[in-house]
C-alpha positions as CSV (number, residue, x, y, z in Angstrom):
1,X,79.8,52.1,-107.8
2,X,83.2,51.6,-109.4
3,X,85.1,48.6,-110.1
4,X,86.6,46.6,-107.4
5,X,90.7,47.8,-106.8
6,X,92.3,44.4,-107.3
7,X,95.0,44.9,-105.5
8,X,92.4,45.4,-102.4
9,X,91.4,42.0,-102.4
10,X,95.1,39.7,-103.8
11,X,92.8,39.5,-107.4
12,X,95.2,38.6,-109.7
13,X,93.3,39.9,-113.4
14,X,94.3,38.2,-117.0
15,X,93.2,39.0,-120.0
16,X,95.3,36.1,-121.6
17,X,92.2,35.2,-123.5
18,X,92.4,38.5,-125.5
19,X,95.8,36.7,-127.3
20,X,94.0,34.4,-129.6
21,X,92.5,37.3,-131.4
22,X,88.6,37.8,-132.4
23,X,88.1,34.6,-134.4
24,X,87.4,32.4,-131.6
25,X,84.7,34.7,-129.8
26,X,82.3,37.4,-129.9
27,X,82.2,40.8,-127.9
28,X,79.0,40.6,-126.5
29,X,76.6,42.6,-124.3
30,X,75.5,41.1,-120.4
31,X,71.3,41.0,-120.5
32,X,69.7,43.7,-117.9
33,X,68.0,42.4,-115.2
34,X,64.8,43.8,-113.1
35,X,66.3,42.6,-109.7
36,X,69.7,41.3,-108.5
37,X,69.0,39.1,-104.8
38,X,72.0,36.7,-103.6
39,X,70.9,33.2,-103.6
40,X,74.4,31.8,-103.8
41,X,77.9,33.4,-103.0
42,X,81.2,30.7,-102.3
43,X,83.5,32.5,-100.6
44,X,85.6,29.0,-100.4
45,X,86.3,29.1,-104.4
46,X,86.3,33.8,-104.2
47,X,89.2,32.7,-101.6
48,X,91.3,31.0,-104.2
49,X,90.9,34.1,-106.8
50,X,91.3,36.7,-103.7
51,X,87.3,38.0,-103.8
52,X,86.5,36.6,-101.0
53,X,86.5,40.3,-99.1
54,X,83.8,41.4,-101.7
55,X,80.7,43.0,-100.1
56,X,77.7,42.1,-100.9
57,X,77.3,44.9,-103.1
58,X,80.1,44.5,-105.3
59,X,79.0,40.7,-105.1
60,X,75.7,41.7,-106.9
61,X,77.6,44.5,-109.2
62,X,79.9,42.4,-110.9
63,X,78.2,39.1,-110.7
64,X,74.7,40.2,-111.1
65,X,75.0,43.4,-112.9
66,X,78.1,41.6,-115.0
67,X,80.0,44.6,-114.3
68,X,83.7,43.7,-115.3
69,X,86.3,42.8,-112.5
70,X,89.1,45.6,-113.1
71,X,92.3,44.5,-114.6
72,X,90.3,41.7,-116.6
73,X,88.0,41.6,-119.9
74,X,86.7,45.1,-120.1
75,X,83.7,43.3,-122.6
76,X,82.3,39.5,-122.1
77,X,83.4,36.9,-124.7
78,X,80.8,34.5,-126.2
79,X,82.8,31.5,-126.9
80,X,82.6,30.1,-131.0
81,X,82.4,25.9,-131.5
82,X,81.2,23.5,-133.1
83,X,80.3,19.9,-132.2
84,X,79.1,16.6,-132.1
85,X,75.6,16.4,-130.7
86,X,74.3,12.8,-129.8
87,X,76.8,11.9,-132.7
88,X,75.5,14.6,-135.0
89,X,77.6,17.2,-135.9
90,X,76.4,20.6,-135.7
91,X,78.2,23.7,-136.8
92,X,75.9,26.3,-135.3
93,X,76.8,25.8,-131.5
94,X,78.8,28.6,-129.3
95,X,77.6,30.2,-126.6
96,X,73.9,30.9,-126.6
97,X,73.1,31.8,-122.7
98,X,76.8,32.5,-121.2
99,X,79.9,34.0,-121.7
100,X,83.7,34.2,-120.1
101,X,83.1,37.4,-117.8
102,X,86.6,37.4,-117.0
103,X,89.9,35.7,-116.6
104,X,92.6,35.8,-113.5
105,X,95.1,33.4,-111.6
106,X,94.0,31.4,-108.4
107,X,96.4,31.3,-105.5
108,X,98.5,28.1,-107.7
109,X,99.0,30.5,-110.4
110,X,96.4,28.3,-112.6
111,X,95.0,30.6,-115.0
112,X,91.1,30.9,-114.4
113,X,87.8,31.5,-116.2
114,X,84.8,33.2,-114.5
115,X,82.0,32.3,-117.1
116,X,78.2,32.7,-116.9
117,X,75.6,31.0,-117.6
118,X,71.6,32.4,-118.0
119,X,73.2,35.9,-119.3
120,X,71.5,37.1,-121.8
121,X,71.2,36.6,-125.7
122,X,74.3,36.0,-128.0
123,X,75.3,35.7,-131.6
124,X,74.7,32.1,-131.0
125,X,71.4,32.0,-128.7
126,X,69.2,30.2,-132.0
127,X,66.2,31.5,-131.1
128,X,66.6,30.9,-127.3
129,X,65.9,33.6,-124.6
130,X,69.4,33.2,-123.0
131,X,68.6,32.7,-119.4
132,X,68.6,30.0,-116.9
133,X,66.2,28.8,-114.8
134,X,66.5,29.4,-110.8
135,X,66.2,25.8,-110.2
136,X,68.3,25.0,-112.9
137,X,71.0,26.8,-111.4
138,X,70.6,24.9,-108.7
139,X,71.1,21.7,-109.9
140,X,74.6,22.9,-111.3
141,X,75.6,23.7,-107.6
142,X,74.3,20.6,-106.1
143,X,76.5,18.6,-109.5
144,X,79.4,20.7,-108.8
145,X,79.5,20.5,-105.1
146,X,78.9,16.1,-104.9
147,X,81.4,16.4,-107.2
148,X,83.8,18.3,-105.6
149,X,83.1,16.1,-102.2
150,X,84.1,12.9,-104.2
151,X,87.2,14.1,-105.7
152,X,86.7,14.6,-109.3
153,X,88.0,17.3,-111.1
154,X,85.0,20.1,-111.3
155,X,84.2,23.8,-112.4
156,X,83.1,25.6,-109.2
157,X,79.3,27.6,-108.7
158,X,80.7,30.5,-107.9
159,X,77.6,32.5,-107.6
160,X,73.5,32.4,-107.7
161,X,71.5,35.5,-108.2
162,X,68.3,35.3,-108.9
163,X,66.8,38.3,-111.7
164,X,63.8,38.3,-111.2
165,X,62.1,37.4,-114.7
166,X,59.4,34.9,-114.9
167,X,60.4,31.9,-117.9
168,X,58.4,29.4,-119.9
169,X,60.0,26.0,-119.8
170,X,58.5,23.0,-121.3
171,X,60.6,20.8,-118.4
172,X,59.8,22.3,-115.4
173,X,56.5,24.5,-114.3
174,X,56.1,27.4,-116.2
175,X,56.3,30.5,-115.3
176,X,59.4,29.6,-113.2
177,X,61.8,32.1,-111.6
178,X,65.3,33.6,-113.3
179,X,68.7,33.5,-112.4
180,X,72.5,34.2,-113.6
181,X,75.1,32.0,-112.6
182,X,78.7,32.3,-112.3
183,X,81.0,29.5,-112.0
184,X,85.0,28.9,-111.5
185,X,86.7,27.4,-114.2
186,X,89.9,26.2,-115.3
187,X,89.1,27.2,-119.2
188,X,86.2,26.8,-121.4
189,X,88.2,25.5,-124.5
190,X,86.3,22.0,-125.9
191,X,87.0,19.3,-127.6
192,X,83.8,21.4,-130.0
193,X,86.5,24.5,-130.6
194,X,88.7,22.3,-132.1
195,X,86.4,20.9,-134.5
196,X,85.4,24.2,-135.4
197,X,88.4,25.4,-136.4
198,X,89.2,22.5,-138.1
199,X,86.1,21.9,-139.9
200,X,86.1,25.7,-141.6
201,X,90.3,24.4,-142.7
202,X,91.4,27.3,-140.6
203,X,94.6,25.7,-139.0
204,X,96.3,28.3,-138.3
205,X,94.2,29.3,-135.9
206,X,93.8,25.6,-134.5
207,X,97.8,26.0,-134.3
208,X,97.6,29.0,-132.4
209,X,94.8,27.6,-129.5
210,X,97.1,24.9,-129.3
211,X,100.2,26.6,-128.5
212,X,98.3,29.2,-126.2
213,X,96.2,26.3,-124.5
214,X,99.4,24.3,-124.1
215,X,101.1,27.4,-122.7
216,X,98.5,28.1,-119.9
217,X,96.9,24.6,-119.1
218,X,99.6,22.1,-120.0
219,X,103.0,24.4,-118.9
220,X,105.4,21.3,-118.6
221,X,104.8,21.0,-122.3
222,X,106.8,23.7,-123.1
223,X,110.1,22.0,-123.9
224,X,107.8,19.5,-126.3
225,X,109.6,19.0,-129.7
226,X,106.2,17.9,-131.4
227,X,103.9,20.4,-129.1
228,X,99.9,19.7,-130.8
229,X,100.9,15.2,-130.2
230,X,102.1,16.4,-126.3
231,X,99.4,18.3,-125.8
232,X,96.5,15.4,-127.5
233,X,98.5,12.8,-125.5
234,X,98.0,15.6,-122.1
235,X,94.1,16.0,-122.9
236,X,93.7,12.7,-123.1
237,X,95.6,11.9,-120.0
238,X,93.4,14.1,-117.7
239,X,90.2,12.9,-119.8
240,X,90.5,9.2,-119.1
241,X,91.5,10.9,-115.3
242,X,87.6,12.4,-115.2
243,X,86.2,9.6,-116.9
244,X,87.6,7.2,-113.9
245,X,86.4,9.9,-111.3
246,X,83.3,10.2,-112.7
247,X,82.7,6.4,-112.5
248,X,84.4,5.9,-109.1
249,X,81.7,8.0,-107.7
250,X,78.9,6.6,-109.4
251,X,77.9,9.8,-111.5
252,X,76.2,10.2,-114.9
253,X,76.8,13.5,-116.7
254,X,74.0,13.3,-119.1
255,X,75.4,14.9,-122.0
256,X,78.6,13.9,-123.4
257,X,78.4,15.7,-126.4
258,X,82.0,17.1,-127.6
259,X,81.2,20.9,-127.0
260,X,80.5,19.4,-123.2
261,X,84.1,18.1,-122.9
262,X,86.7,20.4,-121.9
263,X,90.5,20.7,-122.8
264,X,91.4,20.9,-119.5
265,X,89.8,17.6,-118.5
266,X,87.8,19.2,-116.2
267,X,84.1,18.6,-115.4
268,X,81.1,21.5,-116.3
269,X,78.4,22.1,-117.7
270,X,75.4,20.2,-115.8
271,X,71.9,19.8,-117.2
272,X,70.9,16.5,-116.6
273,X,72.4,14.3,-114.2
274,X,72.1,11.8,-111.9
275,X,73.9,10.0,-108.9
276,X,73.0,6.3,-109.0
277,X,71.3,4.6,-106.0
278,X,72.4,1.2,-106.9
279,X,75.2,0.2,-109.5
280,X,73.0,0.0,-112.8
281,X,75.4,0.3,-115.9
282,X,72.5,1.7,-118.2
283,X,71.4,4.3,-116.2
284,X,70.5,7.4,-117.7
285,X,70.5,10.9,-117.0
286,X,68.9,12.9,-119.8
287,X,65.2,11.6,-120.8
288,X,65.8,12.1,-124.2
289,X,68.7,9.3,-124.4
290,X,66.6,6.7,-125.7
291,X,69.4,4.8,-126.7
292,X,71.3,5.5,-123.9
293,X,74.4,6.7,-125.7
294,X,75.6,8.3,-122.5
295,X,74.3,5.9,-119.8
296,X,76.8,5.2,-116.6
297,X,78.4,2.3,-118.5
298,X,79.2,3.6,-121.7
299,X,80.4,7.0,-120.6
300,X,84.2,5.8,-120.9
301,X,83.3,5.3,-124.1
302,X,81.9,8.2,-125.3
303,X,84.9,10.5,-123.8
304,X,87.3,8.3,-126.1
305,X,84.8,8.7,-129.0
306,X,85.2,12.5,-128.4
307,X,89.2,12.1,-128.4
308,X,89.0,10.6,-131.6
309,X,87.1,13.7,-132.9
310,X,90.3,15.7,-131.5
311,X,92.3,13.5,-133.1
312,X,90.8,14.1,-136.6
313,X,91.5,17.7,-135.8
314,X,95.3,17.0,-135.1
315,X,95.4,15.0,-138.2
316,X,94.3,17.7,-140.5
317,X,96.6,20.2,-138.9
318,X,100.0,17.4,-138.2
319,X,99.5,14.7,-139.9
320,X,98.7,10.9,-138.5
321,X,102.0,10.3,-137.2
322,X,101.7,9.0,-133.2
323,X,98.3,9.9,-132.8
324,X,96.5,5.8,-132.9
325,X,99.2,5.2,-130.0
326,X,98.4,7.9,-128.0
327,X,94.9,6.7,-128.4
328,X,95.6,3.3,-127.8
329,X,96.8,4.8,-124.5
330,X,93.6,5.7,-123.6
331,X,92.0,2.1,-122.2
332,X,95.3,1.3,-120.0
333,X,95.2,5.2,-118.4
334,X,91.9,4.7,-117.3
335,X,92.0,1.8,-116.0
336,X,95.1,2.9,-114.2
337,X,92.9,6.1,-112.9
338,X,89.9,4.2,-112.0
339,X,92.0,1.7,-109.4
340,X,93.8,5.2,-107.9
341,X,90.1,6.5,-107.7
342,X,88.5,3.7,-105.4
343,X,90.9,2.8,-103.6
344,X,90.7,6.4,-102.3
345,X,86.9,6.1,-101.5
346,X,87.9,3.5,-99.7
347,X,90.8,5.5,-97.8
348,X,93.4,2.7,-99.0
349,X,96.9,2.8,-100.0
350,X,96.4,2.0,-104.2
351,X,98.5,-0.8,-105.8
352,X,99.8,-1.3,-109.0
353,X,97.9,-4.1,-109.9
354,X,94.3,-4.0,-108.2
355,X,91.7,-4.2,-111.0
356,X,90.7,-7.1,-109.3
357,X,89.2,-5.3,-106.6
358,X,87.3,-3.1,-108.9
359,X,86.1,-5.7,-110.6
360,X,84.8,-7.4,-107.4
361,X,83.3,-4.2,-106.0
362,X,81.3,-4.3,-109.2
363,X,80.4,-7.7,-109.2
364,X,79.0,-7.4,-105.3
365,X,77.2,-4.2,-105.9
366,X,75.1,-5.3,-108.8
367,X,74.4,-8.2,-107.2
368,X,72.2,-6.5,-103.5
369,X,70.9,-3.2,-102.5
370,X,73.5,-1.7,-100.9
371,X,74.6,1.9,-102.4
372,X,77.7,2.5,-104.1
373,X,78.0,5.8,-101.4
374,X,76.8,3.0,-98.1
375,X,79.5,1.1,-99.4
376,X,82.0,3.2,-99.5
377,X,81.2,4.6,-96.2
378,X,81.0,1.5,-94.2
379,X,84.7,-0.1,-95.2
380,X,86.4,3.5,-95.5
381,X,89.7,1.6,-94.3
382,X,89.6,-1.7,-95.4
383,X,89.1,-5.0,-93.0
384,X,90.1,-2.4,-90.4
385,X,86.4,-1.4,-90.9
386,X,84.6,-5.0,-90.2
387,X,83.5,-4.7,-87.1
388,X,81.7,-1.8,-88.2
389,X,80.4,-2.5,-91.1
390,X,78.9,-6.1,-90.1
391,X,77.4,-4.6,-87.1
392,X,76.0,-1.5,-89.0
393,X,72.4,-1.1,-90.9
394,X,73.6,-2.9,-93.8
395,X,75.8,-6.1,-91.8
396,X,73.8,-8.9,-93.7
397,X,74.5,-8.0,-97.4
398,X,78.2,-8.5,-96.0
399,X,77.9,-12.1,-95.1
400,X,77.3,-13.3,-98.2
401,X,79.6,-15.5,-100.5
402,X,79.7,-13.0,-102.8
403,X,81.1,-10.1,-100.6
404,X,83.3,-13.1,-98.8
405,X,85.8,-12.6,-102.4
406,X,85.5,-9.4,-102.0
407,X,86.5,-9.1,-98.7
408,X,89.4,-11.4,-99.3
409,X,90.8,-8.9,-101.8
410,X,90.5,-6.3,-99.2
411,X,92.6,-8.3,-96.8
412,X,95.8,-7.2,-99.7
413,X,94.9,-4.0,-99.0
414,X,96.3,-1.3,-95.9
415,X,94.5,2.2,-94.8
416,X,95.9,5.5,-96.2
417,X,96.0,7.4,-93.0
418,X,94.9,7.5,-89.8
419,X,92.0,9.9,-90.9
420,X,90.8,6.9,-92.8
421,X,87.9,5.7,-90.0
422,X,86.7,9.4,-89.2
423,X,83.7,8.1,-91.7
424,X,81.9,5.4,-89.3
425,X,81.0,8.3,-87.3
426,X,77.9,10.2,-89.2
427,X,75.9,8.0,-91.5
428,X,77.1,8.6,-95.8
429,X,75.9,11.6,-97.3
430,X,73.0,10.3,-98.4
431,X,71.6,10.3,-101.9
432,X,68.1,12.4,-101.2
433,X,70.9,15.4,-101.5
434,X,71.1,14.4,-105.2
435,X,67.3,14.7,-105.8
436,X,67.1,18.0,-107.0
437,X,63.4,18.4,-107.0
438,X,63.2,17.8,-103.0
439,X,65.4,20.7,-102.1
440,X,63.5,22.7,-104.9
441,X,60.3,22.6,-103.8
442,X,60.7,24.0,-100.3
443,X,62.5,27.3,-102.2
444,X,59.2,26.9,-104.7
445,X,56.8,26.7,-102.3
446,X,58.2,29.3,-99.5
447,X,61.4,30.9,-100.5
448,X,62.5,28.9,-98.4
449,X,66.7,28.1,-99.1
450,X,67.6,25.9,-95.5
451,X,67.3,22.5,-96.7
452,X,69.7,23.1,-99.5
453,X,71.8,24.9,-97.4
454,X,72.2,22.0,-94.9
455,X,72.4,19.8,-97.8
456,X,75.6,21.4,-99.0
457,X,76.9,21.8,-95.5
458,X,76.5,18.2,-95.0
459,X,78.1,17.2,-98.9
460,X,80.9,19.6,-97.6
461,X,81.4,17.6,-94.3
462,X,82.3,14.5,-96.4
463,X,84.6,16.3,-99.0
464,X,86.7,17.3,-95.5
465,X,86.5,13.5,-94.4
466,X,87.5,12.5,-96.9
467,X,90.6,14.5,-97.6
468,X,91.7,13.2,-94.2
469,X,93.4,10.6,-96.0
470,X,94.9,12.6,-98.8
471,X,93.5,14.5,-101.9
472,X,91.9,12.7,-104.4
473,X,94.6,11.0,-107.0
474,X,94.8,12.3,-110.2
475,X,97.1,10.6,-113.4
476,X,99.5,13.0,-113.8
477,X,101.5,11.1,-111.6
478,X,101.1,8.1,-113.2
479,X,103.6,6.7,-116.0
């Protein structure tokens, strides 16, 4: 079968990538695989790149197969970085089990990256096999989608197929099933290709992914007389954005490692990760943070420790000139983010001024049982959502002195919209569709792919609620 027509479908191909030259990837080679079966196909995210109108054969060509899209990379790209790992640096990352497949333009013009992940081997595999487990393709989707539902900024999983290889794992039970997985992306550059670059004192080239990563992510940057400090002072601006969204909806990413945090301030890469239950600010992710470097609490922190790896870059190639203010910026922009961030869970109209009523939704949920997701859900509205919410399951947690200040902060507070109630119909999304193992094992034990089906259905169904009150704030309107 040949390669999809583009203009067919409204795919709009780039090869934009291609600009930078050869010393930031590698040409590679996509692994062959004994089968190719659909497990996974968004046709919401193919919408935005115009592939929705694939059929399910060119579905499996390009994104099984990793045939290239026409118009686009005619080879993958294995991605080149370094980075710090737990704090230790490590000059021997890159891309070991994915690659960018291809690049194109979603219907805003943005300039996308279809990248892979469980591939096949690389330049930069270190011994490892290159492929990804079925259930651990799974988990990105169920990441990605909560994400998604709760506003922060997110890659999509674009696509599931499983390969039909059987893979030792010491984490999971071995042999476990194959896949290749596809997701949406608004770039792959890290804070890790940076480092790179700067670490081997080529800054030429550091110059160059700058000014083409300005160009293509950060476009009002283009009349900057001192581009590489607009474009730190931009990264930063939408990382201390994620790092809000990530702790407005109660998520721990796991790994915070600097090859793990993207340019774009963007959210990918999921391994382990965990919604919380209950507000516990040292709750981990990953089993093998003993310290907890990247617990709930401290993962602020650790996206401003990677910024200050980026700045180091910057100072190499520019100089120190403005760079500690920009990263003095960084505490007062998230705060700033984090306020936007609830008060949109809660379906409120933000103020200027309302760290109090963070700080008392904090101080009330460490203090019962009641979930950070129940809580949002039952005053969705504000004191317009009383009645409600002392009548419903969880009524007596609310008449206590310690929810009485938080309510009186509330009272300051007015609805967004009128979609703002639409959420004390259905019960929350509860958190069972965040334990990965219980809608694995019906898919281990019978093939059988409905209850994470429904699960996604119903984590879609509170994304659309709530958007009724507008889309999920981001900084770049904030000064």
């Amino acid at each position: 079968m040949s390669p999809i027509d583009p203009l067919t479908f409204g795919f709009r191909p780039e090869q934009q990538i291609l600009d930078l030259g050869d010393e930031l990837f590698d040409l590679v080679e996509p692994a062959r695989f004994p089968q190719h079966i659909l497990r996974w196909r968004d046709d919401r995210a193919a919408a935005e790149i115009g592939l929705e109108g694939l059929t399910s054969k060119q579905w499996l060509l390009h994104f099984g197969a990793l045939q290239p899209l026409s118009g686009s990379l005619e080879r993958p790209l294995a991605l080149r970085y370094h980075g710090h790992q737990f704090r230790h640096y490590n000059p021997q990352l890159g891309d070991g089990r994915g690659f960018v497949l291809a690049q194109c333009r979603d219907h805003n013009g943005r300039l996308m990256d279809l990248g892979t992940k469980g591939s096949g081997i690389t330049p930069w595999s270190r011994g490892g096999d290159g492929r990804l487990t079925l259930q651990g393709g799974v988990r990105e989707l169920l990441a990605a989608e909560l994400l998604q539902a709760r506003g922060v900024p997110t890659c999509r999983i674009l696509s599931l197929v499983e390969t039909g290889e059987d893979l030792q794992r010491f984490d999971e039970p071995s042999p476990t099933r194959s896949c290749v997985m596809v997701r949406l992306s608004h770039g792959h550059w890290r804070i890790g290709s940076a480092q790179r670059l700067s670490t081997l004192g080529d800054l030429p080239t550091l110059q160059r992914l700058i000014e083409h990563h300005a160009a293509h992510y950060y476009p009002e940057l283009s009349s900057s007389g001192d581009l590489p400090l607009a474009w730190f002072q931009a990264v930063l601006r939408r990382s201390a954005d994620l790092a809000a969204a990530w702790m407005s909806a109660g998520f721990v990413h796991g790994v915070l490692n600097t090859d793990n945090l993207n340019l774009s301030g963007e959210s990918f890469d999921y391994g382990p990760w965990r919604f919380m239950p209950h507000l516990d600010p040292g709750m981990t992710a990953a089993y093998f943070d003993n310290a907890g470097l990247y617990s709930f609490a401290r993962q602020p922190g650790a996206v401003l420790w990677g910024l200050e790896r980026l700045a180091g870059c910057l100072i190499n190639l520019r100089g120190r000139s403005g760079i500690k203010e920009v990263l003095g910026s960084f505490g007062g922009l998230y705060r700033a983010a984090l306020r936007q961030r609830v008060a949109w869970r809660l379906g409120l109209v933000p103020q200027v001024e309302s760290g109090e009523l963070v700080s008392e939704i904090s101080s009330f949920l460490l203090g019962n049982q009641v979930t950070m997701d129940d809580f949002y859900h039952d005053w969705h509205g504000g004191l317009a959502a009383a009645q409600a919410a002392n009548s419903g399951p969880r009524g007596a947690s609310y008449s206590s002195p310690r929810f009485a200040r938080l309510q009186s902060v509330l009272e300051g507070y007015e609805p967004s919209g009128e979609g703002s109630l639409l959420l004390h119909s259905p019960d929350p999304v509860h958190l069972q569709h965040t334990r990965v193992e219980a809608l694995w094992q019906p898919i281990a034990d019978e093939d059988n792919w409905a209850p994470l089906q429904e699960a996604i259905a119903e984590i879609r169904s509170l994304g659309v609620q709530l958007a009724q009150a507008g889309p999920a704030p981001t900084l770049r309107a904030v000064e």
